[in-house]
ChimeraX commands (.cxc) that place a marker at each C-alpha (Angstrom):
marker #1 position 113.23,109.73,101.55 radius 0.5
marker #1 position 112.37,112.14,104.07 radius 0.5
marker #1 position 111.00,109.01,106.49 radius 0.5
marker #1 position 113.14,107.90,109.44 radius 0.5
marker #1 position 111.88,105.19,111.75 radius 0.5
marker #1 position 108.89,106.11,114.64 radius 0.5
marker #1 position 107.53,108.78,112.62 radius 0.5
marker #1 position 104.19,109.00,112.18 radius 0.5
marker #1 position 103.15,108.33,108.58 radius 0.5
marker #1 position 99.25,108.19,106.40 radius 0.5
marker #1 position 99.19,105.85,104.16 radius 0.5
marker #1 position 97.32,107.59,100.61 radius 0.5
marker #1 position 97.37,104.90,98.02 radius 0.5
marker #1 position 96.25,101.24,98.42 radius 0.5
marker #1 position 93.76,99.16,100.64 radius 0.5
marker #1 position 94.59,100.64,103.68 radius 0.5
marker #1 position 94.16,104.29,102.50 radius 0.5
marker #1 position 93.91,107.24,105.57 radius 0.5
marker #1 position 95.08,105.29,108.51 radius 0.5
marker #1 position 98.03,106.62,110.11 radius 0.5
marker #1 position 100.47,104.39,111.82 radius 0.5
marker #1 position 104.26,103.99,113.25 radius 0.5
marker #1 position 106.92,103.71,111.25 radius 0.5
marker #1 position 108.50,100.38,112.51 radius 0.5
marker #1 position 111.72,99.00,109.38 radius 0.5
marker #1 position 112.86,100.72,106.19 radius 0.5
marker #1 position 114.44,99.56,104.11 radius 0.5
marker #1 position 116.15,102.43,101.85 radius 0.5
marker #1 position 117.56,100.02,99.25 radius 0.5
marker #1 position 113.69,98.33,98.18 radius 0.5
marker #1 position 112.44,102.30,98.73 radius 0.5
marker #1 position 109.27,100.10,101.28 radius 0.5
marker #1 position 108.54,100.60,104.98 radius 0.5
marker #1 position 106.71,98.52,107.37 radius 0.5
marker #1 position 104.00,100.80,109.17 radius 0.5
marker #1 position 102.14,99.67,112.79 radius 0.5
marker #1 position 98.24,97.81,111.93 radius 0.5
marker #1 position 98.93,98.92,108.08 radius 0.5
marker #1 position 98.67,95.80,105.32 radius 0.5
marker #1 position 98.23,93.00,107.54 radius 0.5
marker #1 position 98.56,89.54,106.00 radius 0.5
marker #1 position 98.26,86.15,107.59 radius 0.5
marker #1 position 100.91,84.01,107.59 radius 0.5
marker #1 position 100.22,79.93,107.94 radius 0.5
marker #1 position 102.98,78.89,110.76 radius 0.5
marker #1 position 103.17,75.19,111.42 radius 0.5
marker #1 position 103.85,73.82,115.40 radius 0.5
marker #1 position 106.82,73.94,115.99 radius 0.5
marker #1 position 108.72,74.42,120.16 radius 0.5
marker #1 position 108.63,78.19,119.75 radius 0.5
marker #1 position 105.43,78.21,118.27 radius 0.5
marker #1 position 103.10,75.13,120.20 radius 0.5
marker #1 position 99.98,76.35,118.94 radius 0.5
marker #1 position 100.09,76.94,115.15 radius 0.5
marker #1 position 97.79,77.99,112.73 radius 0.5
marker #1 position 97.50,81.46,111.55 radius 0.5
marker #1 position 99.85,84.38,112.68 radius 0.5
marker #1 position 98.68,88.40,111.25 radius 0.5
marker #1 position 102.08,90.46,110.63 radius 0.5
marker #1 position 102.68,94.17,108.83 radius 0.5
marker #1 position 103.99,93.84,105.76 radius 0.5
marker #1 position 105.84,96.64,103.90 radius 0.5
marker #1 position 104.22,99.22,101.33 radius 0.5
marker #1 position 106.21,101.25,99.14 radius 0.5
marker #1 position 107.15,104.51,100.83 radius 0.5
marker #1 position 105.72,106.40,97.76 radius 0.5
marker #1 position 102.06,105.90,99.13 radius 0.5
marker #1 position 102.70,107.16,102.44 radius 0.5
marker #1 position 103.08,110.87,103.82 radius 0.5
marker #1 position 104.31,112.00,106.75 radius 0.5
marker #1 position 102.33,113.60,109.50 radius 0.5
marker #1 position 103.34,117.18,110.66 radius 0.5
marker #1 position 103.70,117.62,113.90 radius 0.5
marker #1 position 102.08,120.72,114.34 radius 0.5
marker #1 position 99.54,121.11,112.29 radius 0.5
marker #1 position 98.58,117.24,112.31 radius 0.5
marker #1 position 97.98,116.73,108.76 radius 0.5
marker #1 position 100.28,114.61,106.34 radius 0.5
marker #1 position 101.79,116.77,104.02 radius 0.5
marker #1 position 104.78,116.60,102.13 radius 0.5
marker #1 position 107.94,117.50,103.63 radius 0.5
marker #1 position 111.12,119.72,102.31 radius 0.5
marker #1 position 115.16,120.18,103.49 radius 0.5
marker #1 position 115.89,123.49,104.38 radius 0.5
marker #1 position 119.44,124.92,105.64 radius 0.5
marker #1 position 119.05,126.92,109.12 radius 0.5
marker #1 position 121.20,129.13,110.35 radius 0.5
marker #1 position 123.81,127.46,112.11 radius 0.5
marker #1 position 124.06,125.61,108.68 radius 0.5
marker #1 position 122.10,122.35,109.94 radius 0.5
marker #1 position 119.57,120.81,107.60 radius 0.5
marker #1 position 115.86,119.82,108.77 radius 0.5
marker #1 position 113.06,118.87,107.47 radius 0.5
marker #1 position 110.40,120.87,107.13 radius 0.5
marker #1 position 105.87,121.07,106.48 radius 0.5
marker #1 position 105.55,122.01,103.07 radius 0.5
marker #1 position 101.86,123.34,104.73 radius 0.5
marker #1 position 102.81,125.02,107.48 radius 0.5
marker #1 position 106.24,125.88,107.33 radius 0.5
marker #1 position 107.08,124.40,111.07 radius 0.5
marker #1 position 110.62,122.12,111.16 radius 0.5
marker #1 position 109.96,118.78,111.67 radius 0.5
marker #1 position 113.49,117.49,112.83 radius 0.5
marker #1 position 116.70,117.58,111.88 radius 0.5
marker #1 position 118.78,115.47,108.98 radius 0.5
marker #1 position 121.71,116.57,109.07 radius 0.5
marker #1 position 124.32,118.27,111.61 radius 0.5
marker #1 position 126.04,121.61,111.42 radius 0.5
marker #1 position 128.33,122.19,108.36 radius 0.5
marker #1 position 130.34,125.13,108.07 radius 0.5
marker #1 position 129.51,125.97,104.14 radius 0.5
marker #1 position 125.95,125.91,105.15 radius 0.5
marker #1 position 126.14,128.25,107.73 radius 0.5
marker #1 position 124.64,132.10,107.52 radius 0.5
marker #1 position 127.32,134.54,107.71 radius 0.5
marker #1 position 126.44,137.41,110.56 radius 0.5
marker link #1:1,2 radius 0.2
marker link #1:2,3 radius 0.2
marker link #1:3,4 radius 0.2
marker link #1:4,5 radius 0.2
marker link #1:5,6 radius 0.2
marker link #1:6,7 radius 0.2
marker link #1:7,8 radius 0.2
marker link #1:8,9 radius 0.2
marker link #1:9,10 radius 0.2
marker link #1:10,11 radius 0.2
marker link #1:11,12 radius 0.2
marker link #1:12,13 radius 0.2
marker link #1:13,14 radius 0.2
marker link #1:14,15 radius 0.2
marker link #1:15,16 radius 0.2
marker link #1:16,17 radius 0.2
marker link #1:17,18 radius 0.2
marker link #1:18,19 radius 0.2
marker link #1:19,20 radius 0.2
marker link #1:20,21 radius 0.2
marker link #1:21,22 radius 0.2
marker link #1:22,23 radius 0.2
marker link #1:23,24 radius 0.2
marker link #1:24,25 radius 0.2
marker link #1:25,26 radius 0.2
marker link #1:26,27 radius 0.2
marker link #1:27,28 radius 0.2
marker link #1:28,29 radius 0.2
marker link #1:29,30 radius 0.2
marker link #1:30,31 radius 0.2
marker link #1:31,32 radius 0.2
marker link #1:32,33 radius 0.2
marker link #1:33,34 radius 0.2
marker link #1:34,35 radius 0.2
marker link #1:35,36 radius 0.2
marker link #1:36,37 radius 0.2
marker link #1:37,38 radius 0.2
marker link #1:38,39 radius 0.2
marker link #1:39,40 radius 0.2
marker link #1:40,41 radius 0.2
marker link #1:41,42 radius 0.2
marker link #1:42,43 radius 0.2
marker link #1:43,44 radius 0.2
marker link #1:44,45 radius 0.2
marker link #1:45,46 radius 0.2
marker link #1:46,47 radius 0.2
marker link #1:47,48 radius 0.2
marker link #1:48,49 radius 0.2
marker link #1:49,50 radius 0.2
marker link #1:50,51 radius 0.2
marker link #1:51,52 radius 0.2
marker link #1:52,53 radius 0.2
marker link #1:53,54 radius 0.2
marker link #1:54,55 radius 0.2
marker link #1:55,56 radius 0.2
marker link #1:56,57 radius 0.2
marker link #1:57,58 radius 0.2
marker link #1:58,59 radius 0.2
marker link #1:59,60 radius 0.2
marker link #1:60,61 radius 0.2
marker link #1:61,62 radius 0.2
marker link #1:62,63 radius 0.2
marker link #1:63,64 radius 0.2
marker link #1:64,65 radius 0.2
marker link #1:65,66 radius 0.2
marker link #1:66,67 radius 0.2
marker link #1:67,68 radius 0.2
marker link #1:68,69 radius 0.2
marker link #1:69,70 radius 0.2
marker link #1:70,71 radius 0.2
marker link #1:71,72 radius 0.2
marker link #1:72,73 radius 0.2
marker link #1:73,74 radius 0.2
marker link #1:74,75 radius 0.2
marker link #1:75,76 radius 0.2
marker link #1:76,77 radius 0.2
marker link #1:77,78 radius 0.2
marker link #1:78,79 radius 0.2
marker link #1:79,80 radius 0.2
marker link #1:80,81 radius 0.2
marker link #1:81,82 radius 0.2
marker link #1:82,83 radius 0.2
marker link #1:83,84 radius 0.2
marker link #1:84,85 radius 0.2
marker link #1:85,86 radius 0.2
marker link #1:86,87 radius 0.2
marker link #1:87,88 radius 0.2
marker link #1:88,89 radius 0.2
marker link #1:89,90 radius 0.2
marker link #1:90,91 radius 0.2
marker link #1:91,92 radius 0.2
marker link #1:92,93 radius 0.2
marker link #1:93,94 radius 0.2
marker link #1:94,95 radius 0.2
marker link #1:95,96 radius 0.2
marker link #1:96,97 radius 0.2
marker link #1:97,98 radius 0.2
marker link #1:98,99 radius 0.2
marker link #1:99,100 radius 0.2
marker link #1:100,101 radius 0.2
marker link #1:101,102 radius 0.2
marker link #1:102,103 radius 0.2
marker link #1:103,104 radius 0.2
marker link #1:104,105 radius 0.2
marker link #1:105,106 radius 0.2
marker link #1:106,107 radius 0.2
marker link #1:107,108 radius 0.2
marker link #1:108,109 radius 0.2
marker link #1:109,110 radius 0.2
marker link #1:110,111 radius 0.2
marker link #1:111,112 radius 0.2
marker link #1:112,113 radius 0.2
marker link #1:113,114 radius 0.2
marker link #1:114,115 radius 0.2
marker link #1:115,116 radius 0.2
view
């Protein structure tokens, strides 16, 4: 899973189909995400001291992460992302659409790196 947490994600698939929203939790074990104003639900609280008021709270909750892509950041449409070595032998990901890096994964490794 190319998604890391503050990205900027669509979701494709589902009820809440083309909005875009911040990534906020992952969670890499379930393979779901939580994404900002994206499958709200209400939740019935009861009064309690934290909570004086009651009744009904709205809260995100997650979607799988296979119905979401991730938003380039230069070309602004959500396309699907690669891994690509550069040449100092880091890996990044990259737009499948556009070719531009989109951040990096991992750091420097020696057997990666580009002989000159």
């Amino acid at each position: 899973m190319w998604i890391r947490t503050n990205d900027l994600v669509e979701v494709i698939a589902g009820e809440d189909r083309g909005q875009r929203g911040k990534v906020l939790r992952i969670d890499r074990k379930s393979g779901r995400l939580v994404v900002e104003g994206v499958n709200r639900v209400y939740k019935h609280v009861r009064r309690t001291q934290r909570n004086p008021q009651g009744g009904r709270l709205s809260k995100e909750m997650p979607i799988d992460a296979s119905n979401v892509l991730l938003v380039c950041e230069k070309c602004g449409k959500a396309a699907r992302m690669g891994a690509r070595y550069l040449d100092d032998g880091s890996k990044e990901r990259y737009c499948k659409n556009c070719g531009a890096g989109n951040g990096q994964i991992a750091p420097p490794r020696a057997r990666y790196a580009k002989k000159a």
